[in-house]
C-alpha positions in Angstrom: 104.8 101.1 101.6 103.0 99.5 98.8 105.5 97.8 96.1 104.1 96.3 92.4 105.2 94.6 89.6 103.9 94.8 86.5 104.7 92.4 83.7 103.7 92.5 79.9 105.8 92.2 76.8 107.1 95.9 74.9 104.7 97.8 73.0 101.6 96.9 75.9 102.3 100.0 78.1 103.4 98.6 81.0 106.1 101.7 81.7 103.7 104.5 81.2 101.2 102.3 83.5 104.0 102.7 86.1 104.3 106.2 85.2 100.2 106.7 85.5 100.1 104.7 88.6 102.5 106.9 90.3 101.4 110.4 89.2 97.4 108.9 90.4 99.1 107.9 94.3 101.2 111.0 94.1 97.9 112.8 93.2 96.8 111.1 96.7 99.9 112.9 98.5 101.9 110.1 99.0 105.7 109.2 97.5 106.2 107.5 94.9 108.5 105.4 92.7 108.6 104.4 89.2 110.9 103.2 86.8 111.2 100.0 83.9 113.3 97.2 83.3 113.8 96.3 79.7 116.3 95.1 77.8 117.3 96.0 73.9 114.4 94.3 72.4 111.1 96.2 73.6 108.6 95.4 71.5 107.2 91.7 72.1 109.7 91.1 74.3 109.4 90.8 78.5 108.8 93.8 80.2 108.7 94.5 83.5 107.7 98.5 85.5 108.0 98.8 89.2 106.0 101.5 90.8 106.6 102.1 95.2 104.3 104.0 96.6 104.8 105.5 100.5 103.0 107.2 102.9 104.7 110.9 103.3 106.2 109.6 106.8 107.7 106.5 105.0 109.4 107.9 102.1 112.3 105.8 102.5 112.9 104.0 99.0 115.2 101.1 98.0 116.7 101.8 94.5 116.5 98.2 93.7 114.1 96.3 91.8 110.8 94.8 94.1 111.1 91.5 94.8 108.3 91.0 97.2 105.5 92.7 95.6 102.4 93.6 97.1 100.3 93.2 94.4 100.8 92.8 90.3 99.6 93.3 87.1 100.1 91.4 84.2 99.3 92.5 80.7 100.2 89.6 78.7 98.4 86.3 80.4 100.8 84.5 78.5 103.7 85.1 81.1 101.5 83.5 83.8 102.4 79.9 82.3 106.5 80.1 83.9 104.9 81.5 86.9 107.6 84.1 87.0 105.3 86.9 87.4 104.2 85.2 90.7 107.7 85.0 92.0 107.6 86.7 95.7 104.2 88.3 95.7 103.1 88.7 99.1 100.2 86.4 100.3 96.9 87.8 99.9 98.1 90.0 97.0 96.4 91.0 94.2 96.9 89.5 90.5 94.9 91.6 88.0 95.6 90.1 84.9 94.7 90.9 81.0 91.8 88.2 79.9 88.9 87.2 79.2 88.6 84.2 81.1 87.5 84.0 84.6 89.6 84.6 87.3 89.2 81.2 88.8 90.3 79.4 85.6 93.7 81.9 85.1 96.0 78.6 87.0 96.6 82.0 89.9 97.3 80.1 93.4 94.4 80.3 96.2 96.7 82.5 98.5 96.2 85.1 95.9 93.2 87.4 95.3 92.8 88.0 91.5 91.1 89.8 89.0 90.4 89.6 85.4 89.4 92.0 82.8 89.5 91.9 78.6 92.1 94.8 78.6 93.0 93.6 75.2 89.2 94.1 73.8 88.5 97.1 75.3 91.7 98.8 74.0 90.8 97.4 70.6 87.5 99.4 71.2 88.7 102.4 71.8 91.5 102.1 68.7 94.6 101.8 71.4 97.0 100.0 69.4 96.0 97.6 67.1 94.3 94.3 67.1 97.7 92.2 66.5 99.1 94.9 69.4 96.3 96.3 71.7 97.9 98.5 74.0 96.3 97.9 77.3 97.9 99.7 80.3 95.4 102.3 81.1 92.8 99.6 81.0 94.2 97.4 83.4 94.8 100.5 85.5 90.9 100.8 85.6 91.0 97.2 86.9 94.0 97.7 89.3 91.5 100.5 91.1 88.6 99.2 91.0 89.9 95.7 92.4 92.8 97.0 95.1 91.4 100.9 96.1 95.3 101.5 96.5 94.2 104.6 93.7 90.4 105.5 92.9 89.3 105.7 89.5 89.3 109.7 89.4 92.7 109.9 90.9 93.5 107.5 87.4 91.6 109.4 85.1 93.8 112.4 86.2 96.8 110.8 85.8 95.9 109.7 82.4 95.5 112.5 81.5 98.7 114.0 82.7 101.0 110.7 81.4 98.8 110.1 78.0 97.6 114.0 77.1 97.4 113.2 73.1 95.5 110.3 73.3 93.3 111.3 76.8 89.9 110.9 75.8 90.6 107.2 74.2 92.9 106.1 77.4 89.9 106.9 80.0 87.1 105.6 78.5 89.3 102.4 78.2 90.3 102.8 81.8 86.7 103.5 83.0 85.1 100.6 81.3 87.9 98.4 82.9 87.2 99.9 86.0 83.1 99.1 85.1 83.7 95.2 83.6 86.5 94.2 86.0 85.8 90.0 87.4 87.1 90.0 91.1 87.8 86.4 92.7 87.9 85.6 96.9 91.3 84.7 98.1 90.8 80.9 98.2 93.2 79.7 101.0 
């Protein structure tokens, strides 16, 4: 079973990334599992989405949320500076994170593999959200596959456009040039 986290701050995406991640491994045949965790004040404020996905002989799920991720994503590189996002991901994982700096200079442990892409730009460029509020998620999905292969690119694409249908078009260019501009770092330790 493959368990994520994936942190941003309301109004990023981050459940309907959950939601997209899911229907693309579902897409793949496996189970899946996806839900939020929010509190009253979305927008700005912490977010975290879970998404479990299981091979159709392991479709045993914990209805709790994941503590030991495999692998996250975070939308807001902000969060990165209380190290919370970090919290239990399993060694080796992956950490693709919002931002235009390098991966190497994002303060991410050497234990971890991690990648960086400008979500934020590249929804700007396709008019997703708005410059004080770019909403990222299918962009950093384009990351997530290109960087992991736990979901290809088409299976994304797909699932964009069954999660996002008004705004399709937009939502996988964004996610294909993420998947295209992505910056991959080697696990260090």
């Amino acid at each position: 079973m493959i368990e994520l986290r994936i942190h941003g701050r309301g109004g990023q995406g981050a459940v309907v990334a959950s939601k997209a991640l899911a229907q693309a491994a579902f897409q793949q045949g496996h189970y899946v599992q996806s839900y939020p965790d929010y509190g009253v004040e979305r927008r700005g404020a912490p977010v975290v989405a879970f998404a479990r996905i299981a091979e159709p002989d392991d479709r045993y799920f914990v209805r709790q949320d994941i503590r030991e991720p495999d692998h996250i994503l975070v939308l807001d590189p902000t969060l990165l500076e209380s190290g919370a996002p970090l919290q239990g991901l399993q060694d080796g994982g992956w950490v693709v994170v919002n931002s235009p700096d390098e991966p190497g200079t994002l303060g991410v442990p050497p234990q971890y593999r991690v990648a960086a892409v400008d979500a934020s730009a590249i929804a700007v460029r396709h008019g997703l959200g708005t410059a004080a509020q770019p909403v990222v998620n299918t962009a950093i999905l384009g990351a997530f596959a290109r960087a992991t292969g736990v979901v290809t690119l088409d299976e994304v694409l797909a699932a964009i456009e069954h999660e996002v249908p008004a705004r399709a078009a937009d939502n996988i260019a964004a996610a294909t040039e993420a998947y295209e501009t992505v910056r991959m770092g080697a696990l260090r330790a």
